[in-house]
N, C-alpha and C positions, 0 to 999 in steps of 0.2 A: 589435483585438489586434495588437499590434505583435513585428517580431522581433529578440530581442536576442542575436544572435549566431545561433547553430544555432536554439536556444531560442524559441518563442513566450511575449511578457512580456503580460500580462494587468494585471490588478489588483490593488490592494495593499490589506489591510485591518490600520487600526489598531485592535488590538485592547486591550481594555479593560486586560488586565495590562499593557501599555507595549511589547509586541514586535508587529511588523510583519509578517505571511503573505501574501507572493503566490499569486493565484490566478487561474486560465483561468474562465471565465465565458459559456458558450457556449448557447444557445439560448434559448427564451424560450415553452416550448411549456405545456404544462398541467403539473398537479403529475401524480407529487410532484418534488419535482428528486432528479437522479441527483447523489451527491458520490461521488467515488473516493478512496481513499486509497492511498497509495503505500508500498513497502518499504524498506525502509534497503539499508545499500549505498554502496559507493564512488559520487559523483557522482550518486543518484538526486533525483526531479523526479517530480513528477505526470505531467508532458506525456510525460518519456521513459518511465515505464510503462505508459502508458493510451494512447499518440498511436492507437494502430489500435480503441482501445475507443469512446471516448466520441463521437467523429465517429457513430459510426452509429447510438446514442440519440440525438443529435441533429438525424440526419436524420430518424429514426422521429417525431422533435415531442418529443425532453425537452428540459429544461434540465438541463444538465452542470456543476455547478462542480468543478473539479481543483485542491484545494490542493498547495503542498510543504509539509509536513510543517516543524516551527520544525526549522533546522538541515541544511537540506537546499533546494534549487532556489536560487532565489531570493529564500527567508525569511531571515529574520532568524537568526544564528550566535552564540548568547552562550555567553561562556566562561568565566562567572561563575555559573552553576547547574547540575545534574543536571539528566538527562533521564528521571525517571521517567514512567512511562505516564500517569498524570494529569496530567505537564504538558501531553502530547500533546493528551490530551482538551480540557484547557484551552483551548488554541492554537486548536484546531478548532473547537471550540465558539464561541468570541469571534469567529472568522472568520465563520462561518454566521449568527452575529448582524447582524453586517457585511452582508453579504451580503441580508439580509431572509429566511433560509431558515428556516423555521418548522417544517418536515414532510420526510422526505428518504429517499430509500433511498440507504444506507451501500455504499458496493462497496471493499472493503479484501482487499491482499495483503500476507503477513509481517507486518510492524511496523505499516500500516495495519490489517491485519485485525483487530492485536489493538487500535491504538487503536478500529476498529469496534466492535467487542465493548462498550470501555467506555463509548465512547457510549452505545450503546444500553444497557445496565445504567446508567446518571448518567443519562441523561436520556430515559426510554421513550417521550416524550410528542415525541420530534423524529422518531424511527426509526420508518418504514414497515415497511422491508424492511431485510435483511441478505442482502448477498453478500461471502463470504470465501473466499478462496482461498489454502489452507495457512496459518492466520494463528496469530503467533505467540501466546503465552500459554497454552499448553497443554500444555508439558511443563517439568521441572524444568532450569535449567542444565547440569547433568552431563550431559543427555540431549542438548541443542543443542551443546555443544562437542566432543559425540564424531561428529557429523554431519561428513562430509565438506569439502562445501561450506562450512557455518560455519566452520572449520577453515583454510579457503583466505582466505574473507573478512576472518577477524581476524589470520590472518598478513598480508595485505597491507596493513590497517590499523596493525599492531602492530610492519612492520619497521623502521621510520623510512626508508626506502628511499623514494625519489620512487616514487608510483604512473605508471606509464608506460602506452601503449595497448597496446603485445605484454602488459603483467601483468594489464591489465582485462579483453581480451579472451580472454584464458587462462581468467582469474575465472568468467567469465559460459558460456564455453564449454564448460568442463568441471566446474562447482560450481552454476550456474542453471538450464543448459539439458540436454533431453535430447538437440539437433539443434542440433549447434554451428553449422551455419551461419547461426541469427538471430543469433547472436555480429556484427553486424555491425560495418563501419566505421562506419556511420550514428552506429549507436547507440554507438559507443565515442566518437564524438566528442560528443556531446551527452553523456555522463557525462563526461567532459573538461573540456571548460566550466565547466560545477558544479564540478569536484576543483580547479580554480584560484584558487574560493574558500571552498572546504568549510574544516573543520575536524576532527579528530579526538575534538574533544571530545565530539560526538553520539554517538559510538557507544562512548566508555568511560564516560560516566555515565547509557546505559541502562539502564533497569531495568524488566524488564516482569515483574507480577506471574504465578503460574500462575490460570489464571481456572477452569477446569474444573469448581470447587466453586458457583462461582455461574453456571454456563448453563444450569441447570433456571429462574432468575429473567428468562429470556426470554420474552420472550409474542409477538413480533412473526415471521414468517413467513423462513425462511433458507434461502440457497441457497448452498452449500459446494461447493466444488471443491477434487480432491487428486489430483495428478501422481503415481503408479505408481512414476516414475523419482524421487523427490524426493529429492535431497541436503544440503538445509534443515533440513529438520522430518522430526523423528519420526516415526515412523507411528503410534505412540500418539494420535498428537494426531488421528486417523481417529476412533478409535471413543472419543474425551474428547467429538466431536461429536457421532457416534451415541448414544452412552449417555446426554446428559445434554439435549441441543436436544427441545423438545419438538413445535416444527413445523418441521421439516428436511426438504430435500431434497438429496441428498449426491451428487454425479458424479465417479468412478473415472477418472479420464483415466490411458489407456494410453500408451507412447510421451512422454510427457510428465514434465519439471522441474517448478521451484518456476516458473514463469511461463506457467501454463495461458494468459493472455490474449494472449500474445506467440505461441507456439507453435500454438495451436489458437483463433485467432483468431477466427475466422467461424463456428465452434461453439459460443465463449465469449459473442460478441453477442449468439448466436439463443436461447442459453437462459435471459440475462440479460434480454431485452423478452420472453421468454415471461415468466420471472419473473414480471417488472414487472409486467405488466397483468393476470395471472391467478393469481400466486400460487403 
């Protein structure tokens, strides 16, 4: 693994539709492999929301792969198609082919969550397990754009104003987080990097379905996390989980944003390898 800039650059897989996902590639332990999927957002990357997750399934003996998302890290940026949630699927999908990932437990937050979701509903026979944390597809749009945070995020998207580090970390500190001081410099600068070559197009031809109707067609075992403090998401989107997941286990984080894994970090790990290995 090499580093391209702040960034760790990993490998690139050519995927069957003709776009190109970078991905971290990290251990080599027994199945099943852990993939994470990461959130939308100004400058986000796999590495920059997981960097304090996936090291520590790795030490425990997984293998970790951390895509970005098409449109985001260092994936490919086209500005000649929408970005609906089956392309996402798509992307991931072709990647994990690539990759030789047959079997996998799905770890998604936000916009990963929800590509998790549809993974695992397109293709039950890849997903182990599911861990989501606040992910989206589970409430209607009126609902997400009266959210605070969302509200911060697509004005900063939507002013034509250069995204600067004082506007990102305002973004993250007072719209992500419930403890602005993981607002770091670190981490603003590794979303930096990526906004140098992002584009805006990703996140005006989103479209992520509401899924709620089909989460009773889950069969495989989930562990859900929801920040108390969330400025994201709904709280609807709690019991769309509770009411329709048919083997859930749901953790209430107190004190906590939309980035349970960042904030409650060493909590998030222990309940994720408990997951893993028990279920």
């Amino acid at each position: 693994m090499l580093m391209k800039g702040l960034l760790p650059e990993g490998r690139y897989a050519d995927c069957a539709n003709g776009y190109r996902i970078h991905y971290l590639d990290e251990g080599d332990g027994a199945a099943p492999v852990v993939v994470y999927l990461h959130g939308s957002g100004p400058g986000a990357s796999g590495h920059s929301n997981f960097k304090g997750n996936y090291p520590a399934l790795v030490a425990a003996g997984y293998r970790c792969v951390v895509p970005d998302l098409i449109g985001y890290g260092f994936s490919d940026k086209p500005t000649d198609v929408d970005h609906p949630l089956s392309f996402f699927v798509e992307c991931v999908k072709q990647t994990l082919d690539c990759a030789g990932v047959e079997r996998c437990v799905l770890v998604g937050n936000s916009l990963g969550g929800a590509v998790a979701l549809g993974l695992a509903l397109e293709y039950p026979a890849l997903v182990e397990k599911l861990v989501l944390m606040a992910p989206g597809g589970l409430s209607e749009l009126p609902e997400y754009q009266a959210m605070p945070g969302m509200q911060k995020v697509f004005k900063v998207f939507g002013s034509g104003e250069p995204v600067t580090p004082a506007v990102m970390k305002d973004l993250f500190a007072t719209g992500l987080l419930y403890d602005p001081t993981f607002a770091t410099d670190e981490l603003v600068a590794e979303r930096m990097q990526v906004m140098q070559v992002m584009n805006g197009h990703v996140m005006a031809t989103m479209k992520v379905p509401v899924l709620t109707d089909r989460l009773h067609e889950l069969d495989c075992p989930v562990l859900g996390f929801w920040g108390l403090d969330e400025k994201m998401m709904p709280e609807n989107g709690i019991m769309a989980l509770a009411r329709n997941i048919r083997h859930l286990r749901l953790i209430l984080v107190s004190e906590c944003g939309h980035w349970v894994m960042v904030e409650h970090e060493a909590m998030f790990n222990r309940n994720c390898l408990d997951f893993i290995k028990y279920g």
